[in-house]
Backbone as XML, in Angstrom:
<?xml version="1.0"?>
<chain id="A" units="angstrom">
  <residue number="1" name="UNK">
    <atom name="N" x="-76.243" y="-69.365" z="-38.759"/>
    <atom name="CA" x="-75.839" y="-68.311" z="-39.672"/>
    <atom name="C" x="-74.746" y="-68.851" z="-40.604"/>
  </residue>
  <residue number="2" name="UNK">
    <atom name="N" x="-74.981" y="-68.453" z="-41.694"/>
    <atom name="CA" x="-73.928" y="-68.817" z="-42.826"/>
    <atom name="C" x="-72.507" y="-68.004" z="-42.779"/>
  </residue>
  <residue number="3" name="UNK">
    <atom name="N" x="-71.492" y="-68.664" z="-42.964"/>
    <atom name="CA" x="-70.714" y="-67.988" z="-42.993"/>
    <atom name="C" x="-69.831" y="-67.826" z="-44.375"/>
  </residue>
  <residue number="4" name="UNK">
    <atom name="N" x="-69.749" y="-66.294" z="-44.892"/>
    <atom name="CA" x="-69.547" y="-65.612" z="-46.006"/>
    <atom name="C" x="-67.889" y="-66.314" z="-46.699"/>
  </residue>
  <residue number="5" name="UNK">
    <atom name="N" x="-67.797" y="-66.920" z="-47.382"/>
    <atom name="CA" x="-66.378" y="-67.111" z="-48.274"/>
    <atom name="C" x="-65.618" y="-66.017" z="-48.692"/>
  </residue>
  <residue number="6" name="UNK">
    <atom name="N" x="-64.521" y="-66.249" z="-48.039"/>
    <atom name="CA" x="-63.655" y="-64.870" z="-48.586"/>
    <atom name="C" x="-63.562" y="-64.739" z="-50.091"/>
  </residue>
  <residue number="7" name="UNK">
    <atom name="N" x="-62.795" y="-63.986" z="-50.459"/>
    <atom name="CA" x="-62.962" y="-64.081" z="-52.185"/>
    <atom name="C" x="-61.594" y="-64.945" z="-52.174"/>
  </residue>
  <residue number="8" name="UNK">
    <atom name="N" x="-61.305" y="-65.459" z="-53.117"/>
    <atom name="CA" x="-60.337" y="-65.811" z="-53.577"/>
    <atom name="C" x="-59.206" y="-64.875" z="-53.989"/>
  </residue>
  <residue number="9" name="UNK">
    <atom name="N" x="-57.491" y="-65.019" z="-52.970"/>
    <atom name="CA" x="-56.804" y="-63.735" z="-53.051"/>
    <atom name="C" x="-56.194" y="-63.762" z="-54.955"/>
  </residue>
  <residue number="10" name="UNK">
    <atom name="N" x="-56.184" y="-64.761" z="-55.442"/>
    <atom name="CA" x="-56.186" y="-64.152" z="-56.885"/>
    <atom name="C" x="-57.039" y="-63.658" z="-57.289"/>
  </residue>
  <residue number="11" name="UNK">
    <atom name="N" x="-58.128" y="-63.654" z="-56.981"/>
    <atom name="CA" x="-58.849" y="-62.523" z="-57.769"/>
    <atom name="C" x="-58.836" y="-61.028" z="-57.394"/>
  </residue>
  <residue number="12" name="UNK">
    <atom name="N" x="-59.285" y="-61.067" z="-55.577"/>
    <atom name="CA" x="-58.900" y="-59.475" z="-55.579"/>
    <atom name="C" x="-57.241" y="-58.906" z="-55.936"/>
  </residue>
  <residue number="13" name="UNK">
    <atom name="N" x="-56.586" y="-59.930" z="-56.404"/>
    <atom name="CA" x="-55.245" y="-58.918" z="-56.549"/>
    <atom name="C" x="-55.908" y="-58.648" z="-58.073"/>
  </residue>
  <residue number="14" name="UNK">
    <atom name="N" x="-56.735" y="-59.602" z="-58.754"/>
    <atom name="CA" x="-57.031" y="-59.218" z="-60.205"/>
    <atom name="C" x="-57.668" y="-57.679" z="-60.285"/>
  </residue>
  <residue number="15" name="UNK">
    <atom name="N" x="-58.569" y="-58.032" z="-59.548"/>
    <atom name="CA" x="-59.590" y="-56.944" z="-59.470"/>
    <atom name="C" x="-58.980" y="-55.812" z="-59.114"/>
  </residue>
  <residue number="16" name="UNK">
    <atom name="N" x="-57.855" y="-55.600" z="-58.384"/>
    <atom name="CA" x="-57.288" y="-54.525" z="-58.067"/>
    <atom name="C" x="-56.175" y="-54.293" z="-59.004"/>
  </residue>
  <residue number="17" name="UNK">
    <atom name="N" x="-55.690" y="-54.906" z="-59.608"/>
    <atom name="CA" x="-54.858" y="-54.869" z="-60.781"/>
    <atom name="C" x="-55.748" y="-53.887" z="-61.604"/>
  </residue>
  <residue number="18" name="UNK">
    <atom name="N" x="-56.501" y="-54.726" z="-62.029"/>
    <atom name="CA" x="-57.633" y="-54.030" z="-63.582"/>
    <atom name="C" x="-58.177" y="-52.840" z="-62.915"/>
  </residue>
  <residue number="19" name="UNK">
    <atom name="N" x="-58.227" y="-52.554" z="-61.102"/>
    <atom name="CA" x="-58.735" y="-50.940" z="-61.376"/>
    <atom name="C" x="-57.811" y="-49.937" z="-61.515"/>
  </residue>
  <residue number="20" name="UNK">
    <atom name="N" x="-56.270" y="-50.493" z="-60.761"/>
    <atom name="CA" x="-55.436" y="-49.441" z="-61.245"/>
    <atom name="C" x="-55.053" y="-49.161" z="-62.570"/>
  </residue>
  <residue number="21" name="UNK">
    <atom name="N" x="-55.003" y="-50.292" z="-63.270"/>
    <atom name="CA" x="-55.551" y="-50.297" z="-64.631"/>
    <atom name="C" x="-55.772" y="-49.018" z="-65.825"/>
  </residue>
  <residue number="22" name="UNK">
    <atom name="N" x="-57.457" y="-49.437" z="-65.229"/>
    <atom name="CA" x="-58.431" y="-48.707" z="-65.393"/>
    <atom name="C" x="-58.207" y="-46.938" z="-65.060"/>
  </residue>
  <residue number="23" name="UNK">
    <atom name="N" x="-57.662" y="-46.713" z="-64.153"/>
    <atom name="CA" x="-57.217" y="-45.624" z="-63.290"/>
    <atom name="C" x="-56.155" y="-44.973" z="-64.208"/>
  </residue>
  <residue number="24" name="UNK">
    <atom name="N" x="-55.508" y="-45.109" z="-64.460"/>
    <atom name="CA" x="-54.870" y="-44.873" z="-65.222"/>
    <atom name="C" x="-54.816" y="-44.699" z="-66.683"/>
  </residue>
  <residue number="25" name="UNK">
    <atom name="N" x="-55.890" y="-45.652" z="-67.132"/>
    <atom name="CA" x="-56.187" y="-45.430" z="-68.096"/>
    <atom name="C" x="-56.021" y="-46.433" z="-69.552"/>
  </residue>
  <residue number="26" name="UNK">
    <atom name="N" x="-54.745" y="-47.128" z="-68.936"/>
    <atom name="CA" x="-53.966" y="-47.754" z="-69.901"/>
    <atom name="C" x="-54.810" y="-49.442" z="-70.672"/>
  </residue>
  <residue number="27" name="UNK">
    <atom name="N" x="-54.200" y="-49.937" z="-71.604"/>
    <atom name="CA" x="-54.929" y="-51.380" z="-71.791"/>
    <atom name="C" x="-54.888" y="-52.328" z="-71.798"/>
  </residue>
  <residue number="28" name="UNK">
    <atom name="N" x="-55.090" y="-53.739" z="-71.144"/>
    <atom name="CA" x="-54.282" y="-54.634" z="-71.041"/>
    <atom name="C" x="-53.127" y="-54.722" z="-71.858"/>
  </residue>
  <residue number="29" name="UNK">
    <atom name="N" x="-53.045" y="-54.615" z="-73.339"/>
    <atom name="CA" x="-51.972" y="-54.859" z="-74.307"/>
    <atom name="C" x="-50.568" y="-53.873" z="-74.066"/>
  </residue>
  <residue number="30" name="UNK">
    <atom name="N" x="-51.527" y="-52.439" z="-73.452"/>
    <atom name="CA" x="-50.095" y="-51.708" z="-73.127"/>
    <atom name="C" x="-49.725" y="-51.875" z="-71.846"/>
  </residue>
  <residue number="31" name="UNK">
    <atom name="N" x="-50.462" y="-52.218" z="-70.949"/>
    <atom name="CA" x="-49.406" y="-52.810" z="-69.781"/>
    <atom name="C" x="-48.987" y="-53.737" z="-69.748"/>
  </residue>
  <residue number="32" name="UNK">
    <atom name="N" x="-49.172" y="-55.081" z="-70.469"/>
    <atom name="CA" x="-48.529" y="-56.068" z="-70.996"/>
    <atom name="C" x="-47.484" y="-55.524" z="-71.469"/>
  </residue>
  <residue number="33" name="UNK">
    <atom name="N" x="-47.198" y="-54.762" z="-72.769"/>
    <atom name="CA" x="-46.252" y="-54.828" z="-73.138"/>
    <atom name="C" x="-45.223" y="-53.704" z="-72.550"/>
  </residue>
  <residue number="34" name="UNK">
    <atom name="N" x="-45.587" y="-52.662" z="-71.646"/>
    <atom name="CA" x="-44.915" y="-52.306" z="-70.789"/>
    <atom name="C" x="-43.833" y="-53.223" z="-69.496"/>
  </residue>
  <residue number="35" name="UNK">
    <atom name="N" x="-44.744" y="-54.236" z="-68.898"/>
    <atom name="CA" x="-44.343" y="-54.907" z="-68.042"/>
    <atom name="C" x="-43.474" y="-56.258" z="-68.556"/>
  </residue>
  <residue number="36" name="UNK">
    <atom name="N" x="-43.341" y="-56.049" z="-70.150"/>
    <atom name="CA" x="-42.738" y="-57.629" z="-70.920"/>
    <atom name="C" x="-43.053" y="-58.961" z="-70.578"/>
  </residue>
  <residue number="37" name="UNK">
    <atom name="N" x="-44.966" y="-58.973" z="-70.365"/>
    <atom name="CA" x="-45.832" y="-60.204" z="-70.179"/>
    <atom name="C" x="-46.812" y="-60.583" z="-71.230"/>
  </residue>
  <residue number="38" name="UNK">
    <atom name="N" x="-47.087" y="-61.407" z="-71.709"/>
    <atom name="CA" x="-48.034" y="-61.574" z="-72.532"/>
    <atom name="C" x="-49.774" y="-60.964" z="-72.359"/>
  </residue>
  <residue number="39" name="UNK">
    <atom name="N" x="-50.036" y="-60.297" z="-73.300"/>
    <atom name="CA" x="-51.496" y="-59.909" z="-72.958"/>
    <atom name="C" x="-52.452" y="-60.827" z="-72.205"/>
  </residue>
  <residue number="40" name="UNK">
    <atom name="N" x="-52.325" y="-61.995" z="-72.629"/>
    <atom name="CA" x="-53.368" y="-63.072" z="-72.513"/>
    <atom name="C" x="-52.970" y="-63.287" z="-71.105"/>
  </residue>
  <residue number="41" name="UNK">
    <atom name="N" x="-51.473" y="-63.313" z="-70.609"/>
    <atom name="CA" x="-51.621" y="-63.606" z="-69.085"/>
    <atom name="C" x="-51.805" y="-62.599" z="-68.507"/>
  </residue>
  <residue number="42" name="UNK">
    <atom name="N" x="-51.905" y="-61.556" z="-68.469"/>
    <atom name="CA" x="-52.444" y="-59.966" z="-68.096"/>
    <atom name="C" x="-53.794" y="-60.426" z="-67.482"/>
  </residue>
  <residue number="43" name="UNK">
    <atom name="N" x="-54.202" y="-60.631" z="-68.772"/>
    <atom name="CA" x="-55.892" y="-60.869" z="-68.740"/>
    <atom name="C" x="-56.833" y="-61.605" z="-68.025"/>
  </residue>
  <residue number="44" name="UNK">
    <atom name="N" x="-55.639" y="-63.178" z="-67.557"/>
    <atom name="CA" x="-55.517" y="-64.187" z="-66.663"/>
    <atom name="C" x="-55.758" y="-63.661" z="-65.601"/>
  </residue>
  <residue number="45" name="UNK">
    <atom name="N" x="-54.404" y="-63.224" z="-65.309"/>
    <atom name="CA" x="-53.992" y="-62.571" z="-63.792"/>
    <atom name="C" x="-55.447" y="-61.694" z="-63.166"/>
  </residue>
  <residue number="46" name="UNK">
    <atom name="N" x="-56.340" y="-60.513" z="-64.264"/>
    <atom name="CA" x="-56.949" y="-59.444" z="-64.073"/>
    <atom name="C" x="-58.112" y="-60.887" z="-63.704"/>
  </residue>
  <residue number="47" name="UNK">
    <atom name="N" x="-58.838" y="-61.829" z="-64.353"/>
    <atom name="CA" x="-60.217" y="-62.519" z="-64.206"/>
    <atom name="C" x="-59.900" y="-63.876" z="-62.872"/>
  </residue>
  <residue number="48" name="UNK">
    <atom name="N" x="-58.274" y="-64.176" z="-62.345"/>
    <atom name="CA" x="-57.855" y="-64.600" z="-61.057"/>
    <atom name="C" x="-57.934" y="-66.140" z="-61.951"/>
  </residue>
  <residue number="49" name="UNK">
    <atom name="N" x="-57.161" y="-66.359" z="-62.865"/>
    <atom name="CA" x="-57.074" y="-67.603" z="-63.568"/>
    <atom name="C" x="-55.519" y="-67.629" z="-63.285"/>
  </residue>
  <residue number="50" name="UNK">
    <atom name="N" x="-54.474" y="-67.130" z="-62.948"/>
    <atom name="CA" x="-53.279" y="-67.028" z="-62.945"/>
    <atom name="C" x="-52.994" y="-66.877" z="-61.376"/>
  </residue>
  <residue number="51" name="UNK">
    <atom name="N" x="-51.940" y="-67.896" z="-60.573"/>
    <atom name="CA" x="-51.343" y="-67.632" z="-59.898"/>
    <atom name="C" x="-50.382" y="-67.010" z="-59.669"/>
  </residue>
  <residue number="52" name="UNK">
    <atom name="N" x="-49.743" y="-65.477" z="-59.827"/>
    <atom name="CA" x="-49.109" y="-64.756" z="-60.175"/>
    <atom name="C" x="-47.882" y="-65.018" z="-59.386"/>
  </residue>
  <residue number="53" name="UNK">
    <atom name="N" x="-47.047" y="-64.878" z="-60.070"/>
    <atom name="CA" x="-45.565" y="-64.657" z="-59.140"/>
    <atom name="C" x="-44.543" y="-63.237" z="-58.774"/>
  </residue>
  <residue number="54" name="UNK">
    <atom name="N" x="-44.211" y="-63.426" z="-57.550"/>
    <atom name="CA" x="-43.527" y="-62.317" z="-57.012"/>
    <atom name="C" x="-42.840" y="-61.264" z="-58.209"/>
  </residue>
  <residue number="55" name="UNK">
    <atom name="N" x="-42.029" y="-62.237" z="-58.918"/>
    <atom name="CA" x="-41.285" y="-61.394" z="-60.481"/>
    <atom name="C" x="-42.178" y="-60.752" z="-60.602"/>
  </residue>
  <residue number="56" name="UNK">
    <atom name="N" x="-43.429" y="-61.444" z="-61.077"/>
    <atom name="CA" x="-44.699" y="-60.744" z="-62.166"/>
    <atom name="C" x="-45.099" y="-59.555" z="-61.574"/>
  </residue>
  <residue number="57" name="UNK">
    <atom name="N" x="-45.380" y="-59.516" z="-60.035"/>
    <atom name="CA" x="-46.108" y="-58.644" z="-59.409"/>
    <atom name="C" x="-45.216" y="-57.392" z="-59.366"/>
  </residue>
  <residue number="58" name="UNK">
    <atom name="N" x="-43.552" y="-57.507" z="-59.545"/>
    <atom name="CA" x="-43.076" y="-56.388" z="-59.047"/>
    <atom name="C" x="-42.892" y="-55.661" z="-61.116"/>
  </residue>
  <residue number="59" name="UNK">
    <atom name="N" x="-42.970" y="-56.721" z="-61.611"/>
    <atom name="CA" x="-42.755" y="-56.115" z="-63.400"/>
    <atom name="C" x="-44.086" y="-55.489" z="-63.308"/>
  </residue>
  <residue number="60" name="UNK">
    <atom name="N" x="-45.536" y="-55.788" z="-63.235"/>
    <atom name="CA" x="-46.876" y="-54.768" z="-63.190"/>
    <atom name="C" x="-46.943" y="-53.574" z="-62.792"/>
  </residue>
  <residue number="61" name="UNK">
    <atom name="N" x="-46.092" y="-53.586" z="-61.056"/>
    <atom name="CA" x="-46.227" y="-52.742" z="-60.367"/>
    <atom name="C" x="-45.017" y="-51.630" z="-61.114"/>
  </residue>
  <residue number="62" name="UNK">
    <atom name="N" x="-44.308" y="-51.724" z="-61.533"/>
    <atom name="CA" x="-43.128" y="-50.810" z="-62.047"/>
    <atom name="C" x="-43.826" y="-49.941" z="-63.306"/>
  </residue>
  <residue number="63" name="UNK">
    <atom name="N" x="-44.243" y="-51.139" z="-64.434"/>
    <atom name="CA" x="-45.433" y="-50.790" z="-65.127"/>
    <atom name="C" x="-46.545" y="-49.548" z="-64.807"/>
  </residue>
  <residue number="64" name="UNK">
    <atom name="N" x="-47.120" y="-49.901" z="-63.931"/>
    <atom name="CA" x="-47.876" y="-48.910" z="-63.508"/>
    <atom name="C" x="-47.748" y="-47.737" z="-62.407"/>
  </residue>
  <residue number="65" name="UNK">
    <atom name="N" x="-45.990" y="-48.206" z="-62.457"/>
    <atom name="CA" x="-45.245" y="-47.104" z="-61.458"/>
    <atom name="C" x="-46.286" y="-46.928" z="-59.928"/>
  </residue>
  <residue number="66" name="UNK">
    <atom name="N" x="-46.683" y="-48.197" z="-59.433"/>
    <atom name="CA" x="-46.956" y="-47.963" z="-58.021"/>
    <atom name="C" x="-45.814" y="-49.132" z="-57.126"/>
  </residue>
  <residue number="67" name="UNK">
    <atom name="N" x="-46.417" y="-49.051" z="-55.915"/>
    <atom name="CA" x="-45.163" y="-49.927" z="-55.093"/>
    <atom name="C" x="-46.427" y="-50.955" z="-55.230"/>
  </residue>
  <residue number="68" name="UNK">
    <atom name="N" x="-45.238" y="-52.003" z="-55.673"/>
    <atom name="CA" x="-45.694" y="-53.607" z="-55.273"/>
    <atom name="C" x="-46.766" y="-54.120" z="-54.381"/>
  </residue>
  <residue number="69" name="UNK">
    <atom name="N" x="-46.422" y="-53.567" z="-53.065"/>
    <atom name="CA" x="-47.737" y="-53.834" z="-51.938"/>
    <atom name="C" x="-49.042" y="-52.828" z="-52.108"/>
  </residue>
  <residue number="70" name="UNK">
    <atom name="N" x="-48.595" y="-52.000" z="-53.266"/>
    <atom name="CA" x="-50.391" y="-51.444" z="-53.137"/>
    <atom name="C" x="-51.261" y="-52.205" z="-54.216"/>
  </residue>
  <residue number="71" name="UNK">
    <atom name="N" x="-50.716" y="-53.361" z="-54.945"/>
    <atom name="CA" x="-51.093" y="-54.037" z="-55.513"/>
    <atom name="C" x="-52.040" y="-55.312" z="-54.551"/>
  </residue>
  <residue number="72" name="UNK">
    <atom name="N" x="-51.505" y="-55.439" z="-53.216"/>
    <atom name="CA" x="-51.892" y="-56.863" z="-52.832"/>
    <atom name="C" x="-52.997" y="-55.562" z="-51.473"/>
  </residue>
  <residue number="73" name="UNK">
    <atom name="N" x="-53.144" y="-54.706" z="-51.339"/>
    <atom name="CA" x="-54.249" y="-54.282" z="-50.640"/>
    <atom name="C" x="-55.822" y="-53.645" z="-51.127"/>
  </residue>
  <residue number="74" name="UNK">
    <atom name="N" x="-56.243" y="-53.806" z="-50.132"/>
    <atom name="CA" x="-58.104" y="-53.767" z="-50.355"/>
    <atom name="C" x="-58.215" y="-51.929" z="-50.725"/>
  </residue>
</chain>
């Protein structure tokens, strides 16, 4: 039996980034410029091209006014 590859944890933090996102409503450019990050690394971070850092994660999360760790869960 094969055994399944986890995803890569930059991406599901991407993927969960872009649905709260999404959830909310907002667009990369305005949570970029809410969180004082460049769009393009937004965009990074959301497709798991960016190894994000602790700073970054807690400037998003403020951004989108959730707590930090509901960013890094499934």
């Amino acid at each position: 039996m094969k055994k399944k590859m986890p995803i890569d944890p930059r991406v599901r933090f991407g993927l969960k980034l872009k649905a709260l996102r999404a959830e909310i409503g907002i667009s990369q450019e305005a949570l970029a410029n809410e969180a004082d990050l460049a769009r393009s690394y937004v965009g990074e971070v959301e497709t798991g091209k960016r190894n994000i850092s602790l700073l970054n994660i807690y400037k998003l999360a403020t951004a989108l006014n959730v707590e930090p760790a509901s960013l890094l869960q499934d």
